[in-house]
DOROVEX-137505 format. One record per residue (C-alpha): residue number from 1; x, y, z. Coordinates in nm, 3 decimals. Example, Ala and Ser with C-alpha at 12.3 -4.5 7.8 and 13.67 -1.06 7.14 Angstrom:
% DOROVEX-137505
ATOM   seq        px        py        pz
ATOM     1     1.230    -0.450     0.780
ATOM     2     1.367    -0.106     0.714
END
This chain:
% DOROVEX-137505
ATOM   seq        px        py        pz
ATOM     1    -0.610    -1.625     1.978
ATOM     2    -0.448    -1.323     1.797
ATOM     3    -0.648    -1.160     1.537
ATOM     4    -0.533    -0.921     1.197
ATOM     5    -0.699    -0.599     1.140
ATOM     6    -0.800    -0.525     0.784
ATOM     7    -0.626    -0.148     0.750
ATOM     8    -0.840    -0.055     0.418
ATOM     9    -0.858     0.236     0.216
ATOM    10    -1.126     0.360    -0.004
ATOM    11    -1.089     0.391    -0.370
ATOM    12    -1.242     0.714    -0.549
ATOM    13    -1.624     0.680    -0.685
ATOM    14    -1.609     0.635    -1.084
ATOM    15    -1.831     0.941    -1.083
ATOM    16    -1.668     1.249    -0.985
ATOM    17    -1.928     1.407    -0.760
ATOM    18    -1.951     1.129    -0.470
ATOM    19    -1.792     1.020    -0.211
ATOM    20    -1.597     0.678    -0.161
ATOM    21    -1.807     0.429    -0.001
ATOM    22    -1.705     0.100     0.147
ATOM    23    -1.759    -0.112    -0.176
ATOM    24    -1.510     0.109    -0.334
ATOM    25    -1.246    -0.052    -0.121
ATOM    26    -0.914    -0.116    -0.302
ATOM    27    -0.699    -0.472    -0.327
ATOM    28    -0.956    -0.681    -0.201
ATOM    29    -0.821    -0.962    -0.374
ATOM    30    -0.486    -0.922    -0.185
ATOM    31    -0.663    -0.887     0.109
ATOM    32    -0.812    -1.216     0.072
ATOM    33    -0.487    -1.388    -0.012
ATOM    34    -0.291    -1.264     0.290
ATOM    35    -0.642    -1.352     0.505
ATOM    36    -0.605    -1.667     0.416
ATOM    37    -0.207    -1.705     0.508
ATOM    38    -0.298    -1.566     0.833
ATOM    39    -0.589    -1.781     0.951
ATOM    40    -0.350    -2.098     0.816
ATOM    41    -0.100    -1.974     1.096
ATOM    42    -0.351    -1.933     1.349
ATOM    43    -0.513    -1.567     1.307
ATOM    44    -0.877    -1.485     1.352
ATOM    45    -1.001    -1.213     1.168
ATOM    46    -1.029    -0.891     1.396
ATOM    47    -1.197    -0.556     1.316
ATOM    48    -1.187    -0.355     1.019
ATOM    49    -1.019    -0.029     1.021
ATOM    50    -1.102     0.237     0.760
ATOM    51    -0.887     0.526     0.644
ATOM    52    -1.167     0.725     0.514
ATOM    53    -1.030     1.008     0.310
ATOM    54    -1.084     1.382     0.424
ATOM    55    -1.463     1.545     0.302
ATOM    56    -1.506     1.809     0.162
ATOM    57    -1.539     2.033     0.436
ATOM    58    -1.281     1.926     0.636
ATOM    59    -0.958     2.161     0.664
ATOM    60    -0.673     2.027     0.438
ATOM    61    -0.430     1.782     0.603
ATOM    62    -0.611     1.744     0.973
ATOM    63    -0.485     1.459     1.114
ATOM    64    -0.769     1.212     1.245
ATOM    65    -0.727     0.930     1.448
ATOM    66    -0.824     0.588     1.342
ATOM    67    -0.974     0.408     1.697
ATOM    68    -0.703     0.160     1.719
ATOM    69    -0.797     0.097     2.136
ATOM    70    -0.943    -0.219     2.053
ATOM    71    -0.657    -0.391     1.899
ATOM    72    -0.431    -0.580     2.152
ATOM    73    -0.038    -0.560     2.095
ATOM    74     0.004    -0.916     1.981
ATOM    75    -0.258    -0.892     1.698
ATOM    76    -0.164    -0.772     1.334
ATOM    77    -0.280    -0.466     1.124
ATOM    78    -0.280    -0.514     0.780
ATOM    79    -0.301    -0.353     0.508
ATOM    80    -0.300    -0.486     0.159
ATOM    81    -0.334    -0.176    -0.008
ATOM    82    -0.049     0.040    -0.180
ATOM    83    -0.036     0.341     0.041
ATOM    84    -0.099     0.701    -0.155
ATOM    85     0.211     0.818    -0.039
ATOM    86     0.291     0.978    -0.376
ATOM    87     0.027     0.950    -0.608
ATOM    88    -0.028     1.357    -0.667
ATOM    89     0.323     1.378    -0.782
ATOM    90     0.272     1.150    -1.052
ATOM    91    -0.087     1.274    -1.159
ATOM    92    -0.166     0.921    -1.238
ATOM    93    -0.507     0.800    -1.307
ATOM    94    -0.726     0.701    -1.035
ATOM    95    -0.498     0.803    -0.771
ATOM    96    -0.575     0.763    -0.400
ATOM    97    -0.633     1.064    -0.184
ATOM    98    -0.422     1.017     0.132
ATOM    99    -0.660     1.048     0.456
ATOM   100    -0.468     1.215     0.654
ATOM   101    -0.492     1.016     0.953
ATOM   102    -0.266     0.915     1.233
ATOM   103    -0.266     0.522     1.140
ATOM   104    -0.171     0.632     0.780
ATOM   105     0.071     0.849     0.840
ATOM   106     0.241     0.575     1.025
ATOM   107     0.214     0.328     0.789
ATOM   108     0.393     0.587     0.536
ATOM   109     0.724     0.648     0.806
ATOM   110     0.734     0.262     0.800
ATOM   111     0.717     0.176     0.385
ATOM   112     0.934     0.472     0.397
ATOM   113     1.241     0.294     0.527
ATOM   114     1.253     0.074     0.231
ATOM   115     1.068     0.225    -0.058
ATOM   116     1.146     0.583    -0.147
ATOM   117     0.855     0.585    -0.402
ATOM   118     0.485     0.479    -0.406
ATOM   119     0.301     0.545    -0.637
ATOM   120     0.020     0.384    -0.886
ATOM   121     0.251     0.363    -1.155
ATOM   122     0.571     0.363    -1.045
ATOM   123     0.749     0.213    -0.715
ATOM   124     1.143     0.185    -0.604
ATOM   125     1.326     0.105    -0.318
ATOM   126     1.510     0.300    -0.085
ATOM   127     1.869     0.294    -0.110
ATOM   128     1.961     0.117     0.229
ATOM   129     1.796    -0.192     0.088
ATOM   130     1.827    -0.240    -0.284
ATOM   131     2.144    -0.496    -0.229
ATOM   132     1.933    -0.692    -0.071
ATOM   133     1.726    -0.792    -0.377
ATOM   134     1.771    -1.137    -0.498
ATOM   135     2.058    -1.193    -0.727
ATOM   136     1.877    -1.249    -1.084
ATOM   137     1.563    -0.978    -0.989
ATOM   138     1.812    -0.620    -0.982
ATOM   139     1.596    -0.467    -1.247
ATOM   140     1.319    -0.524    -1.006
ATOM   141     1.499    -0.209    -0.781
ATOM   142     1.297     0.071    -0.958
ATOM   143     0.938    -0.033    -1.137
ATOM   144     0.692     0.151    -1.370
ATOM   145     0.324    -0.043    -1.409
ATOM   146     0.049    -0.001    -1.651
ATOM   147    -0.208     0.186    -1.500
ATOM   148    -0.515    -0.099    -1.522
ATOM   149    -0.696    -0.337    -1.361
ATOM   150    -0.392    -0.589    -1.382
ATOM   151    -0.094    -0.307    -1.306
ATOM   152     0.115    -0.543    -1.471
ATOM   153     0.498    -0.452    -1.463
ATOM   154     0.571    -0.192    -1.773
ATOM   155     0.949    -0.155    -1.727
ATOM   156     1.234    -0.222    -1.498
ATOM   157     1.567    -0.023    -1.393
ATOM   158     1.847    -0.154    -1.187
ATOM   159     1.953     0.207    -1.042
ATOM   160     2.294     0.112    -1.181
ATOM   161     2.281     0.313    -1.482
ATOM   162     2.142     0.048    -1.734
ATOM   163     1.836     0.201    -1.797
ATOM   164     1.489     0.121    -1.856
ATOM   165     1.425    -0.229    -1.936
ATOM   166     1.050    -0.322    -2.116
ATOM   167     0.934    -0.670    -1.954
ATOM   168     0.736    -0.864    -2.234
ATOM   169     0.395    -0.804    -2.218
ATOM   170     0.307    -1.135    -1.972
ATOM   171     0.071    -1.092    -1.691
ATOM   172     0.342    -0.999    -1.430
ATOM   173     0.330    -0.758    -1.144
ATOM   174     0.491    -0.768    -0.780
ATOM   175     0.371    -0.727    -0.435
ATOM   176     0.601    -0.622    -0.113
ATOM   177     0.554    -0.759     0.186
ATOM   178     0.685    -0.555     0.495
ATOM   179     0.624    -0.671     0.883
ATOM   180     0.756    -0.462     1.160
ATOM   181     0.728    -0.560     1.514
ATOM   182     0.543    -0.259     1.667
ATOM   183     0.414     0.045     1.443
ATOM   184     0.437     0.251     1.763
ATOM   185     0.606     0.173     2.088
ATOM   186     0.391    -0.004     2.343
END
């Protein structure tokens, strides 16, 4: 029976001077809607892989390996996390340290082919693929979110030169689902 692999990242402590632990894990929810989807089409859960964020002492931007040697080809790693591809360039709240490891950095050249921005308050796709967006949901090319609990969807923008676009203040906010068949040959 194939299995998924929980890919999780950990969320910074509320208090500035520790460390992220496991319970600070981010998008559990998500995680256990997709779980769910997956053991309906015949998945058993797997391991969980961590991407634990650099300490400390560790030299900036060393690539570590996540032990991915246990996880046959047919089974599925996923993550239900946004990855912190650009957080520091938006200095938003609460951002997510990238962990520099090798399993992350992959995931990043993959969202990369179709979203050219990823960030906690602010996501758009990459050009290649925003004609492929659902006649009706254009403004939905470029998005800016409220930074809280909910991230609910602040405003829109076509990338046609409309503009900004508020979205009334309903709970509303948008998930992206991306499956590739390999993340590395083999």
């Amino acid at each position: 029976m194939p299995a998924y692999h929980p890919f999780l990242s950990l969320a910074p402590s509320l208090k500035t001077n520790r460390d992220p632990e496991y319970c600070h894990t981010r998008d559990v929810h998500a995680l256990l809607e997709v779980s769910a989807v997956l053991q309906e089409a015949g998945y058993s859960m797997g391991r969980t892989l961590v991407n634990h964020p650099p300490t400390p002492d560790e030299p900036p931007r060393t690539i570590k390996t996540v032990d991915t040697s246990r996880v046959p080809p047919d089974d599925v790693i996923m993550t239900s996390t946004r990855p912190p591809k650009h957080d520091a360039r938006y200095d938003d709240r609460k951002p997510l340290r990238p962990a520099y490891t090798d399993l992350e950095d992959r995931v990043f050249r993959i969202w990369a082919l179709v979203l050219d921005c990823i960030a906690r308050s602010t996501v758009w796709l990459a050009e290649p693929v925003r004609d492929l967006v659902r006649p009706g949901f254009e403004g939905y090319r470029h998005l800016s979110f409220y930074i809280r609990l909910s991230a609910n969807i602040k405003e829109t923008n076509d990338h046609e030169g409309s503009g900004w676009t508020k979205v009334p203040r309903k709970p509303r906010s948008v998930g992206y689902v991306l499956r590739v068949d390999e993340l590395w040959p083999g």
